[in-house]
C-alpha positions, 0 to 999 in steps of 0.5 A: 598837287594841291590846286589853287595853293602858291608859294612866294617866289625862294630868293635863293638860287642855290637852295634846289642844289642844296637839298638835292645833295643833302636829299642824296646824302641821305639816300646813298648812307649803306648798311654796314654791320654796325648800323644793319638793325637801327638803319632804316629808323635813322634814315627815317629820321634824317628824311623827317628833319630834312623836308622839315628844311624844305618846308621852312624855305617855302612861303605859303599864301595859303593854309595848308596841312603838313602833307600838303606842304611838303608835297608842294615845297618839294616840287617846287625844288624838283625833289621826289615825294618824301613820304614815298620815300619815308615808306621805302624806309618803312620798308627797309625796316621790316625787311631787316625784322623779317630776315632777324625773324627768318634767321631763327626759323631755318637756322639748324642747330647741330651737336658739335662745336664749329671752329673749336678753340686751339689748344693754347687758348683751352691752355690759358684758361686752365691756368686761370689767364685773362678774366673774361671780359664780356663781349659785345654782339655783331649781327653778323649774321643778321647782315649776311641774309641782308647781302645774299638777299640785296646784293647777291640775290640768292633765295634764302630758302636755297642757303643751308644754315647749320649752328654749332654748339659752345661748352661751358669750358670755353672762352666764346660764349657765342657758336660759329655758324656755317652758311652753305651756299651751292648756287656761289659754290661758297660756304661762310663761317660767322660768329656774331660774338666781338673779337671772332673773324669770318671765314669764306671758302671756296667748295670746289677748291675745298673738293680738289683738296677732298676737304669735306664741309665736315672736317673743315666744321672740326677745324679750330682757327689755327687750322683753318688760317694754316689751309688758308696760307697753304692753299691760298684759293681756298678760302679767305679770313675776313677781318672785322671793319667797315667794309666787311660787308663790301669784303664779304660780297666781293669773295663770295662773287669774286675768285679767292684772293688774298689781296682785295680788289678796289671797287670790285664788290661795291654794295648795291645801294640800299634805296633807287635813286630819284634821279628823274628821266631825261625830256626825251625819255620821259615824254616817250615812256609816259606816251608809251603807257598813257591811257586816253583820260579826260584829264592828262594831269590826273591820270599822270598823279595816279601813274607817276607812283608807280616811276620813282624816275618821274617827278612829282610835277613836271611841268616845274622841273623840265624847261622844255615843258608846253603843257600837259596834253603836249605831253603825251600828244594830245592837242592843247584846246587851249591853244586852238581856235573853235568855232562860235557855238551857233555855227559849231552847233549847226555844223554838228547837227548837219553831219550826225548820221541820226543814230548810234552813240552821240559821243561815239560819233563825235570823238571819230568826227571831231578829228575831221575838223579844226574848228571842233574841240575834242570837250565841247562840254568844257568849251561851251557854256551853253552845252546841255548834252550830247542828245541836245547838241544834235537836237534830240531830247535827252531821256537822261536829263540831269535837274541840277539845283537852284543856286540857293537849294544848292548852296544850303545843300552843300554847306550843310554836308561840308566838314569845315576842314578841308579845301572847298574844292578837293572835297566837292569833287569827291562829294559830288560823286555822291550827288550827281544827278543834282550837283552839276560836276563844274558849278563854276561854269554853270552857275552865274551867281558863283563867286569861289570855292571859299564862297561857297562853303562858306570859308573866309574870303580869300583877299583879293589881288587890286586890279592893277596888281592882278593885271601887272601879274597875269601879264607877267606870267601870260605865255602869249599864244593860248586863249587868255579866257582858257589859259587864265581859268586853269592858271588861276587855280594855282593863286588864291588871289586870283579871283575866278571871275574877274570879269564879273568883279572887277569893275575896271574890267574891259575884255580878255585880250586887253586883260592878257595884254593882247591887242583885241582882234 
């Protein structure tokens, strides 16, 4: 999620409803033998237009790049990420090319016609009959490895795959070829020329007849249809159509039957469905696989592309939201009361037992006691360090730049195309023995992330404006201090120091509309 971004309030209530049914739309279109090989490009296309539509419903209050638009456009309508879904889509696409490729690699080429033409169709082409008519190309077969693959999940390498052969003689120009599959006790006839049925029978009924896989290969499609209306259970024809796919699968898992049996065989759908967790569910499954992290809401944008049945940002799509280190159990020190730093400090140095890691000790002490927060290095703008905390020196002592040295520094390596913010905190990866890891805490002088790169200022709201919002949106119970350095990241017009810039300011309390204590 890009902090610091905002989007103008969507006036339209039924949008999120809206592109929730397009979205599925698109995600619930199948695979059909007509559409098996241009697919996954169509489905791409279709995403591509569709969150062009989202993002067109938004107002950013900030530039952005397209990514970063769409990542926030469709949170703010609790989509899923469309580029995750663009890339199952991707996926699809090479998994077709792969079984096309495979198809030609395993596929057995024997000497012998397969379903031979009947007498009188030999008999009209003697005579000089119907002129041939050039017929267009199924992929069939292309769809068949795609349904033992997706549907029936069978392993490709387990199916014996035997083509025949055609003579210049007959009318077909494309052979039959014949899929054996032990595992379903099937065996499939398919030719991917227009105008040629499939056959599906049954193995242990072709046995009980003593039909052999060999002679049923000999017989011409007269033939086979007279086995078929003889022994019903044998076998099945199965016509060209839109649901030969849904047909197939339902004969190939189901016992032969002349006559279908409605939503028996329904193909399984060709992506997962974005369909988020319940609260309940969702708490408990993040709960259960969360990772003690600093930060809950950084480890959560790492894990979460991992669920595609968790939402991009869960804090706007669930009512029951309280904050991130609600979520996964975590006290909100936002929502705690801390000791001053003098007696949080005295109290510290009292107890520590004089050896072993610092840090250590204090995330089993800090437990002990209300008044401590589990990040004084976050609470306290004086915190130096842990050795300094219980008055030891600290042999590892950072010497972090002056403001000035600091800031020519940082201008000089900053790119100029990216948000002043993201790209320091991967930049002072780099740095850390000079660039302090929160320069907004540390140095008086700091203004704002655009400030210090040297990026147009962003315009600021007036101070009543600002008051009338924070108010608005000032839940009522978190410290106004803490609540409004983490909300303000979300408006670019907030300023982060409002206590230094506005000379109208009074106090936090009076601030967050609270009553001063």
């Amino acid at each position: 999620m890009v902090h610091g971004a905002r989007i103008t309030k969507v006036e339209d209530v039924s949008l999120p409803r809206k592109f929730r049914n397009e979205l599925e739309e698109v995600l619930n279109s199948q695979i059909t033998v007509e559409n098996i090989e241009l697919f996954a490009n169509r489905v791409m296309e279709a995403l591509v237009s569709f969150v062009g539509r989202v993002v067109s419903a938004c107002h950013f209050e900030m530039t952005l790049s397209q990514p970063e638009q769409e990542e926030l456009a469709c949170a703010r309508f609790g989509l899923p990420c469309i580029s995750e879904m663009l890339d199952r889509a991707e996926e699809k696409r090479a998994e077709i090319k792969r079984l096309g490729v495979l198809i030609q690699e395993i596929t057995h080429n024997i000497g012998i016609v397969i379903t031979p033409p009947d007498q009188l169709e030999q008999e009209s082409l003697i005579r000089g009959g119907t002129p041939y008519k050039e017929r267009e190309l199924i992929p069939r077969q292309l769809c068949l490895l795609y349904i033992f693959q997706h549907d029936l999940e069978i392993k490709i390498e387990d199916v014996s795959i035997e083509r025949g052969t055609v003579d210049p003689e007959m009318i077909r120009n494309e052979p039959y070829v014949r899929f054996e599959v032990p595992e379903l006790q099937r065996v499939v006839y398919i030719c991917d020329e227009e105008g040629n049925v499939s056959y599906v029978f049954d193995t242990s009924q072709l046995k009980q007849y003593s039909i052999s896989i060999e002679e049923l290969d000999l017989c011409t499609k007269d033939q086979k249809n007279s086995l078929i209306k003889n022994y019903p259970a044998i076998g099945v024809r199965v016509v060209q159509s839109p649901a030969w796919r849904d047909n197939i699968c339902q004969f190939m898992s189901h016992p032969i039957t002349q006559k279908l049996t409605a939503g028996v065989s329904k193909a399984k759908p060709e992506f997962e469905r974005y369909k988020f967790l319940g609260w309940d569910d969702f708490r408990e499954a993040v709960r259960s696989l969360y990772i003690e992290s600093s930060c809950v809401k950084n480890w959560y944008d790492k894990e979460k592309k991992n669920h595609t049945d968790w939402p991009v940002a869960p804090d706007q799509y669930y009512r029951e939201w309280t904050g991130w280190p609600e979520l996964v159990g975590k006290e909100n020190r936002c929502k705690r009361r801390i000791l001053k730093w003098s007696n949080f400090e005295v109290a510290v140095r009292k107890l520590y037992p004089g050896s072993g890691s610092i840090n250590a000790w204090y995330q089993l002490e800090y437990k002990k006691h209300s008044g401590w927060p589990s990040n004084p290095h976050r609470e306290y703008k004086e915190w130096k360090g842990w050795p300094e905390i219980v008055g030891i020196e600290n042999r590892y002592k950072r010497t972090y730049l002056s403001w000035e040295d600091f800031l020519k520094e940082v201008r000089a390596l900053y790119p100029g195309s990216v948000y002043g913010g993201p790209w320091y905190r991967e930049e002072q990866k780099k740095h850390q023995q000079t660039w302090h890891n929160e320069p907004d805490r540390y140095y008086k002088e700091w203004t704002g992330w655009a400030e210090l790169v040297e990026k147009e200022t962003p315009e600021f709201l007036p101070w009543d404006k600002l008051v009338k919002e924070v108010r608005r949106l000032y839940p009522g119970k978190e410290n106004v201090s803490l609540w409004y350095k983490e909300e303000q990241k979300k408006y670019m017009n907030w300023h982060s120091n409002p206590s230094n810039f506005y000379k109208e300011w009074k106090s936090w309390p009076e601030f967050g509309g609270k009553e001063k204590k």
